[in-house]
Residue, then its C-alpha position, 0 to 999 in steps of 0.5 A: x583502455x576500452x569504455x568496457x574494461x573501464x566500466x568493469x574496473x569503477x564496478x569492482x571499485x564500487x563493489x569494494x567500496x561498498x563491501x567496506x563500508x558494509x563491513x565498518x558499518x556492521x562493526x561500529x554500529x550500536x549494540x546494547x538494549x533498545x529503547x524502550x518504546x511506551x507507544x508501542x504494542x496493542x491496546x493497553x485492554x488487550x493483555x492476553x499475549x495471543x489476543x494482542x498478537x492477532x491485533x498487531x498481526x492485523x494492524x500489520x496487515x501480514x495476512x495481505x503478502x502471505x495468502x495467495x487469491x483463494x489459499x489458504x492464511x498465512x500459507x504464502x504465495x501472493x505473487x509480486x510483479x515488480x519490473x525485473x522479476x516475481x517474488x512470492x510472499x512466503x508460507x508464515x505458518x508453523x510448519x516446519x518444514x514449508x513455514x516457520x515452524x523451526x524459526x527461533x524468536x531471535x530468527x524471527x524478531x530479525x527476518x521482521x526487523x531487519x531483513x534477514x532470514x535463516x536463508x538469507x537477506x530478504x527482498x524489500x517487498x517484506x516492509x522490514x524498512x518500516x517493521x524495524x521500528x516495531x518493539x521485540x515484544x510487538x514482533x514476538x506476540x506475532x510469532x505467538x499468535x502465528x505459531x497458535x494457528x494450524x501449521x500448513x504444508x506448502x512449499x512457496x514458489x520460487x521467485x522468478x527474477x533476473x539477473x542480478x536480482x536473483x542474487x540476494x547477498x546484494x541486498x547487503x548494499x541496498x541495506x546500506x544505501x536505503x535501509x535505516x535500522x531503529x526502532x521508533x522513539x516518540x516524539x516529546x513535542x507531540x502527545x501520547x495520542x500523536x505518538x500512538x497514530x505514528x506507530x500505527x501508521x509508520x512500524x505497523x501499517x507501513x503507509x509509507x510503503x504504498x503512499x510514498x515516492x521511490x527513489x531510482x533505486x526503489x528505496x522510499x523517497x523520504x522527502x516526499x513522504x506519503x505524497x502518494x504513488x502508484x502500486x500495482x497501477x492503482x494511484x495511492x493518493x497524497x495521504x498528508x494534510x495539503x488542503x488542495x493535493x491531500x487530505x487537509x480538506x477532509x473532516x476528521x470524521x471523513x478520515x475517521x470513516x474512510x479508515x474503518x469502512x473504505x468509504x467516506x461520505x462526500x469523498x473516496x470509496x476504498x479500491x484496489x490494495x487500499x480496499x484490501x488494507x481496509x478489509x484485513x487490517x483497518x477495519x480492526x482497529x479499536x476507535x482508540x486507534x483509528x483516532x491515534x491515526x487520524x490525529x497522526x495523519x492531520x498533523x504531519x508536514x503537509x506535501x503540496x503535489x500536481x495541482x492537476x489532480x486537485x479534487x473537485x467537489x462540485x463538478x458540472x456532472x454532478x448537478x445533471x440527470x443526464x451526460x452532458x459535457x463541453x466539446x461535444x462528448x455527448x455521443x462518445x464513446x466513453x459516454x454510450x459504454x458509461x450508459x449501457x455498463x456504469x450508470x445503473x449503479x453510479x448513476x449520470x450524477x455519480x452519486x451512486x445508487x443502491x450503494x454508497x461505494x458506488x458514489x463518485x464525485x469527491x473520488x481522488x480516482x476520478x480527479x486523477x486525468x491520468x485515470x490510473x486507479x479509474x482504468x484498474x476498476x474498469x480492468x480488475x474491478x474492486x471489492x471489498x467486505x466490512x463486516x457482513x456487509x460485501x462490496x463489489x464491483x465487476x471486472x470488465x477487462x475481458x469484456x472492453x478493448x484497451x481504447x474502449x477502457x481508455x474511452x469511459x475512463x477519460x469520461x468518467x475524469x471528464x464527467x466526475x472530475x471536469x477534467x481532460x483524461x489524458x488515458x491512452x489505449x497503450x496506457x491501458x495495455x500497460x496496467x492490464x499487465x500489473 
């Protein structure tokens, strides 16, 4: 038997066997009531269904996935580069006939909760792994809010993916092999105040999504759970209390800031998707809540990870006026890029001038040697807006080489961080592409 034939046979096994134990899992699985989840819902001053539709709707974040750069809310077309295709988030408006105007709320509540819409299963790129814990009532009062907008007609795009991933009758078999349908149950052990921090972080903000591993089948690693990872090459960092690698060093009131405003004082400032989670969705969160989600992130099971990346928040380029550093970079050419382009605004000891978003040092990005998020601002830049209060750094991708991105990153590592960048030119090709 030729190694061809062989493989074609254990793949028609292993099709059989998974559509089996598909189909016994649909028929043995619970059917009844859910259970009833006290934490769950916008704050109990929020009564008006439209008004607490808008606030889980941004908590949410669904105006992230669903609005092109420029379009128009909720009106679709936000383009997914994954590695074996693009998928395109979808228009959520009430148009009947482009949007979800026709939708049921049994259509809705089950496209939200497990995956699956009039047309078919959906891609996991809708975080319906982390919605499926969100109460009927939560998911409904966001269709309300929705269906309160002006309907907008605008076909979505077609997703351009390959092979089998165009196929979406096999995200049946993903379903069974990542996808853990519940809604969320409080924890007895913890307080009201824990409960309603992990509902926020968990059904409704999807840390996860972002912040957690992928296994080989990009299902979400649960046993490093919010130990961070890279999405669209920026590196979302280890969000769980590990003193060294997390955030078990920050004050409360660091955490608590970081989460309304995208900066903290003597740490990160927001880039990238976390600026965009800040702006549309973290910012509105009542101060009820953004202390629900800080006791919830300071009081979960600590992940230690590559102690490489460990902050340092006194780094020798902070307590200099100009560019000095061991092994003689004082004439490269990552130091002669910083000078012309970057020291204006975060000035040679990173502390940042005019902005407080311009400061540097404590920043997990430039503690990172392999300058991930570093290499994005310096390709994409970063923006973000609180309020009436509009930050922004400018792009500089058009404008440097890949060696010369390379160079000012491992600078700025070098410089705010005092560590050896690792970034290579054909590192930053690759993250021009994401």
């Amino acid at each position: 038997m030729s190694n061809a034939l062989r493989w074609l046979l254990w793949l028609i096994v292993a099709v059989v066997v998974l559509a089996g134990g598909y189909a016994l899992y649909t028929l043995l699985r619970p059917v009844g009531p859910e259970p009833v989840a006290p934490i769950a819902g916008a704050p109990a001053g929020i009564s008006d269904k439209l008004a607490r539709g808008e606030y889980l709707a941004r908590a949410a974040d669904c105006v992230a996935c669903h609005t092109a750069p420029g379009g128009k809310p909720f009106a679709g077309g936000f383009a997914f580069k994954l590695p074996f295709g693009t998928i395109y988030g979808t228009n959520i408006t009430a148009d009947a006939e482009t949007g979800i105007g026709g939708w049921s709320d049994d259509q809705f509540v089950r496209a939200v909760r497990e995956g699956v819409g009039p047309q078919g299963n959906l891609y996991p790129a809708m975080p319906y792994t982390s919605y499926t814990a969100m109460s009927r009532d939560d998911v409904l009062a966001i269709k309300a809010y929705l269906f309160s907008l002006p309907p907008v007609k605008q076909a979505n795009p077609q997703n351009g993916l390959s092979f089998p991933f165009n196929q979406r009758w096999g995200m049946k078999f993903w379903n069974l092999a990542f996808f853990n349908e519940k809604r969320f149950e409080p924890n007895l052990n913890q307080d009201e105040q824990w409960n309603r921090g992990a509902y926020l972080a968990t059904a409704l903000g999807h840390c996860s999504e972002c912040h957690t591993p992928r296994n080989l089948g990009f299902g979400i690693n649960q046993s490093k759970n919010l130990s961070g990872e890279v999405i669209q090459g920026w590196f979302a960092g280890n969000i769980t209390p590990d003193p060294q690698t997390g955030i078990g060093g920050w004050s409360e009131q660091q955490l608590s800031q970081y989460l309304a405003t995208g900066h903290a004082e003597g740490r990160s400032s927001a880039s990238g998707p976390m600026a965009e989670a800040v702006e549309n969705s973290l910012q509105y969160l009542t101060p009820e809540d953004n202390q629900a989600l800080v006791k919830y992130l300071r009081n979960i099971e600590p992940i230690a990870t590559d102690s490489a990346s460990t902050v340092n928040l006194q780094p020798k380029g902070a307590s200099s006026s100009s560019a000095v550093l061991p092994g003689g970079q004082e004439d490269s050419l990552g130091r002669r890029l910083f000078a012309g382009d970057c020291s204006g605004c975060h000035q040679w000891n990173g502390t940042g001038r005019q902005s407080k978003y311009a400061s540097l040092v404590g920043s997990t990005a430039v503690n990172d040697p392999q300058g991930r998020s570093v290499v994005q601002a310096i390709l994409k830049g970063t923006r973000i807006s609180i309020g009436e209060q509009h930050e922004f750094m400018p792009d500089f991708g058009a404008q440097y080489s890949d060696e010369e991105v390379a160079a000012v990153a491992n600078y700025v590592v070098g410089q705010f961080g005092e560590k050896q960048g690792k970034v290579t030119a054909k590192q930053v090709a690759e993250q021009r592409k994401q």
